[in-house]
Backbone as CSV, one residue per row, in Angstrom:
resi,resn,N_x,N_y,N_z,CA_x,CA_y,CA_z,C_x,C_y,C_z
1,UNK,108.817,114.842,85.618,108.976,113.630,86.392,108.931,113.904,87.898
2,UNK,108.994,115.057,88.128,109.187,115.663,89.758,107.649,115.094,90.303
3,UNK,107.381,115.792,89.133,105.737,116.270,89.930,104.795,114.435,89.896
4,UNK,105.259,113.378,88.971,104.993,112.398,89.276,105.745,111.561,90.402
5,UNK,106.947,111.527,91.179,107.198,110.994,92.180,106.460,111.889,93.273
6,UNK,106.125,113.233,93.195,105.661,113.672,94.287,103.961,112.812,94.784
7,UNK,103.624,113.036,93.217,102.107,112.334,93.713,102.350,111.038,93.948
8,UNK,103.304,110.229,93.675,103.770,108.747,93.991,103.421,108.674,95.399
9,UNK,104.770,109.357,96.018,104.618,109.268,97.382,104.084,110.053,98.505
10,UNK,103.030,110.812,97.794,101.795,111.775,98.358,100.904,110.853,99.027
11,UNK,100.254,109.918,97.385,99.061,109.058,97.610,99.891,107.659,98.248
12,UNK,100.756,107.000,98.720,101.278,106.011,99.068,101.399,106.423,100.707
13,UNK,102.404,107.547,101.029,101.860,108.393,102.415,100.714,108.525,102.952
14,UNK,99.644,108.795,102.350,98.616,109.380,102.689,97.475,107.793,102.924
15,UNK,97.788,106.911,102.275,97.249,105.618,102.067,97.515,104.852,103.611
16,UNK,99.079,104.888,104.098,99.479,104.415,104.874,99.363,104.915,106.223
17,UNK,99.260,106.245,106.208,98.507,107.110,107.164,96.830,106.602,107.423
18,UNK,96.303,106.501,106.515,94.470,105.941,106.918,95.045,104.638,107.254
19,UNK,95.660,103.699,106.937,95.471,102.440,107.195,96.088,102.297,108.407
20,UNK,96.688,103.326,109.063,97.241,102.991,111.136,96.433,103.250,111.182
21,UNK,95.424,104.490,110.609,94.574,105.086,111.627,93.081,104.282,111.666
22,UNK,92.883,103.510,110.342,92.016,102.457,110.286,91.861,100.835,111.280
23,UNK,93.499,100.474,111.525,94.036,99.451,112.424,93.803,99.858,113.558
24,UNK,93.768,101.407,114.272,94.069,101.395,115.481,92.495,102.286,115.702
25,UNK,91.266,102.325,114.910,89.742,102.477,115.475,89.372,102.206,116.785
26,UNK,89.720,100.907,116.979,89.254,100.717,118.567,89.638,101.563,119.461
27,UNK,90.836,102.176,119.827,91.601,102.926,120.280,91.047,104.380,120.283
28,UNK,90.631,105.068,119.576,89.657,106.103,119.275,88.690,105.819,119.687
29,UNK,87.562,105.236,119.964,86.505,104.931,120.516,86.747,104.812,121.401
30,UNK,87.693,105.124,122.578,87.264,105.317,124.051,86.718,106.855,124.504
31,UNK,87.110,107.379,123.163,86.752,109.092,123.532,85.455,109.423,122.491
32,UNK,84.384,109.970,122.828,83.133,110.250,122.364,83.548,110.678,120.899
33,UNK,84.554,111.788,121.151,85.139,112.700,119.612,85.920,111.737,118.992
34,UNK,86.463,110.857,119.543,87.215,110.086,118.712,87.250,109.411,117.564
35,UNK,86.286,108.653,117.901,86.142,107.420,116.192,85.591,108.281,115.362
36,UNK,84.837,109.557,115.938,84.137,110.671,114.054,85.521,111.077,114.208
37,UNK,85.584,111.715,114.521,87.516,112.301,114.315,88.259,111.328,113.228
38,UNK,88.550,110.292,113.529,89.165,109.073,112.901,88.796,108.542,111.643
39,UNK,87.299,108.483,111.957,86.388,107.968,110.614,86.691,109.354,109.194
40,UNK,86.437,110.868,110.206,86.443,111.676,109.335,87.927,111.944,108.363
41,UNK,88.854,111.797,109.241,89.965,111.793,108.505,90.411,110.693,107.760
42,UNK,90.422,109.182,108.295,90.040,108.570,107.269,89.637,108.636,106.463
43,UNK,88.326,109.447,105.764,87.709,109.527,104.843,88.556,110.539,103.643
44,UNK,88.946,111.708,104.376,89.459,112.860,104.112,91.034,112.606,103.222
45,UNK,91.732,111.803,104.245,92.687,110.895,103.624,92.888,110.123,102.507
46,UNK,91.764,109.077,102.506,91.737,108.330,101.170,91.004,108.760,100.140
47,UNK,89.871,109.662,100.059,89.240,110.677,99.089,90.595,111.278,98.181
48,UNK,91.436,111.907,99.040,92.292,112.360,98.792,93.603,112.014,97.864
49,UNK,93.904,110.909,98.890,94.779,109.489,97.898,94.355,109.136,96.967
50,UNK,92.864,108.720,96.643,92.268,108.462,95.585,92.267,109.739,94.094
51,UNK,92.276,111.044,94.530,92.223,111.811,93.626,93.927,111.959,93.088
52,UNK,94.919,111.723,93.986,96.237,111.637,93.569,96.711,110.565,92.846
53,UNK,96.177,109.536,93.549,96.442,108.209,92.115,95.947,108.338,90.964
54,UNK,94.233,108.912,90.826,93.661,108.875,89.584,94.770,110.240,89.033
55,UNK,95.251,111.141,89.263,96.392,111.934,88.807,97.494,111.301,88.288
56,UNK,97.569,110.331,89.085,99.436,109.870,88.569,98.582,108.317,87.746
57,UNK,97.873,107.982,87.621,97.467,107.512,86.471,96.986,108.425,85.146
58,UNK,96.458,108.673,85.131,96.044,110.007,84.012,97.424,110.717,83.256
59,UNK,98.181,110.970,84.245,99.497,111.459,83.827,100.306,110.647,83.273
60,UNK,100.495,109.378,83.586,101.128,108.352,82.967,102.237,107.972,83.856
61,UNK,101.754,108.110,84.827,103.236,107.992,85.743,103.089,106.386,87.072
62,UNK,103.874,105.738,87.050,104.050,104.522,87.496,104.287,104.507,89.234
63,UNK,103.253,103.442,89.662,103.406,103.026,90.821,103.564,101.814,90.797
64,UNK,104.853,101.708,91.812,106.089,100.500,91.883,106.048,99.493,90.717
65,UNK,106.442,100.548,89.652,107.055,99.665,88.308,105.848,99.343,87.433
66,UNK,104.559,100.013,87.372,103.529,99.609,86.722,102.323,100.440,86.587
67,UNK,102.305,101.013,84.833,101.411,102.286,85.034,99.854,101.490,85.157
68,UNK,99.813,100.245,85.374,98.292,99.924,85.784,97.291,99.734,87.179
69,UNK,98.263,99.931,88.162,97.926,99.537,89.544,97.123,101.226,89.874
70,UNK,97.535,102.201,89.644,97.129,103.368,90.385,95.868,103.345,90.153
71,UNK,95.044,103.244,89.101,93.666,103.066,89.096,92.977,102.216,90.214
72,UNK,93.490,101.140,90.144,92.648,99.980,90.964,92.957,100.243,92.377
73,UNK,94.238,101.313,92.757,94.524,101.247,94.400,93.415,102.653,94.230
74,UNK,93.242,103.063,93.297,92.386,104.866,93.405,91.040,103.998,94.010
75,UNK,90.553,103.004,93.086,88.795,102.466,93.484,88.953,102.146,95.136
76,UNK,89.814,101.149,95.473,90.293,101.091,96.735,90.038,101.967,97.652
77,UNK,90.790,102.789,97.178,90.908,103.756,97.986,89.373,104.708,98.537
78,UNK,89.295,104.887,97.496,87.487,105.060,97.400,86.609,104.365,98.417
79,UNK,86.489,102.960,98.509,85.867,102.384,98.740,86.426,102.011,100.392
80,UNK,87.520,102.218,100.421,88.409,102.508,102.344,87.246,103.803,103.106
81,UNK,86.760,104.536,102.080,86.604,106.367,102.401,84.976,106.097,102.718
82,UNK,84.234,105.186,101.952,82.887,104.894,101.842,82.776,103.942,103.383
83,UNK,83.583,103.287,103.626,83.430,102.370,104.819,84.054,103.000,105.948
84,UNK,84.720,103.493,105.664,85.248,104.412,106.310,84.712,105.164,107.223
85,UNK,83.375,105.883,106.619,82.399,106.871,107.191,81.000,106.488,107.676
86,UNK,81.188,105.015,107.780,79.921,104.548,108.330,80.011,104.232,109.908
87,UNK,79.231,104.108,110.613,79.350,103.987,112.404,79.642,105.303,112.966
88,UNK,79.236,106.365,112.427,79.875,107.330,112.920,78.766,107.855,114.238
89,UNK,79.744,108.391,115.144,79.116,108.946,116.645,78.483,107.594,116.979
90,UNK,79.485,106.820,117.194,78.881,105.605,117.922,77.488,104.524,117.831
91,UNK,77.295,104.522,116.432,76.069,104.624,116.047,76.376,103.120,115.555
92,UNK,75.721,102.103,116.249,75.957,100.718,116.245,75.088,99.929,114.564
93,UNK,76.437,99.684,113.689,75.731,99.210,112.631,76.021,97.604,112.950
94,UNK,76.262,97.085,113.636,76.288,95.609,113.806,75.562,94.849,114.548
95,UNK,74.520,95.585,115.147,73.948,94.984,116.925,74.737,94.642,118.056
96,UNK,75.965,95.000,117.886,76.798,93.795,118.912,77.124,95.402,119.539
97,UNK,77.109,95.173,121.131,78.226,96.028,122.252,79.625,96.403,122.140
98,UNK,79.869,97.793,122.010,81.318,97.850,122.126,81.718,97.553,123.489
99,UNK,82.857,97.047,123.175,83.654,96.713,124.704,83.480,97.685,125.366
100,UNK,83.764,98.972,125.401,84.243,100.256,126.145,83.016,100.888,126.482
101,UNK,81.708,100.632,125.475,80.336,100.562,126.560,80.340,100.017,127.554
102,UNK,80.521,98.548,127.951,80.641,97.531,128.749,81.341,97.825,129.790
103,UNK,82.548,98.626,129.540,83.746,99.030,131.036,82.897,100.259,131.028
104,UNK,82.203,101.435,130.389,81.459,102.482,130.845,80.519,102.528,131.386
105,UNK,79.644,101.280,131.424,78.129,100.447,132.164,79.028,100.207,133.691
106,UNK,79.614,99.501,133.548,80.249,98.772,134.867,80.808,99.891,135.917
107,UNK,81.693,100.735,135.321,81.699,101.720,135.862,80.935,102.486,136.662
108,UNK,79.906,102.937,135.996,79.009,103.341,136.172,77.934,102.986,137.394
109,UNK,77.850,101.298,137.205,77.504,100.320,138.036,78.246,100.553,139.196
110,UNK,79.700,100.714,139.732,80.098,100.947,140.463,80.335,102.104,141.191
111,UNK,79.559,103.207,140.434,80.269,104.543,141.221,78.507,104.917,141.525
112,UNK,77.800,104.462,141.284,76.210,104.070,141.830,76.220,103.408,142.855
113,UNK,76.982,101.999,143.573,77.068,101.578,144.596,77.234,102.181,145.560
């Protein structure tokens, strides 16, 4: 039973860890290394979470009161790791300007004056 609360709150840790670091993306993108940094561990993170839930499902062991959820937070999780790793090195999948281009143009604009 040890070794199933550990992966409990391994993959629940590790879940909640990508998801600040998923909320706070913009924030990383002011630094070139940043958002691959972010994206990569993100990825690294929930790959990860995902292989610990499909564990503590397989094992038979319950997340918050129900041995059926760990599967479906594992696909989740999966699928956080797949989106996760797209845009990487600033590589515009939407057409639209990041803000912090925009203050780096202007800038720029100004130290040219």
């Amino acid at each position: 039973m040890e070794l199933l609360a550990t992966l409990e709150t391994a993959s629940i840790s590790l879940c909640g860890i990508a998801m600040l670091l998923w909320m706070s993306i913009g924030t990383f993108t002011r630094a070139d290394w940043g958002e691959a940094f972010a994206q990569k561990t993100i990825f690294v993170l929930c790959v990860t979470s995902a292989i610990l839930l499909f564990s503590l499902h397989y094992l038979g062991g319950e997340l918050w009161g129900s041995r059926n959820v760990a599967l479906p937070f594992a696909l989740t999780a999966l699928i956080v790791a797949a989106a996760g790793s797209l845009n990487i090195k600033g590589q515009d999948v939407q057409g639209e300007i990041n803000p912090h281009e925009i203050m780096r143009m202007r800038k720029q604009e100004r130290d040219e004056d």
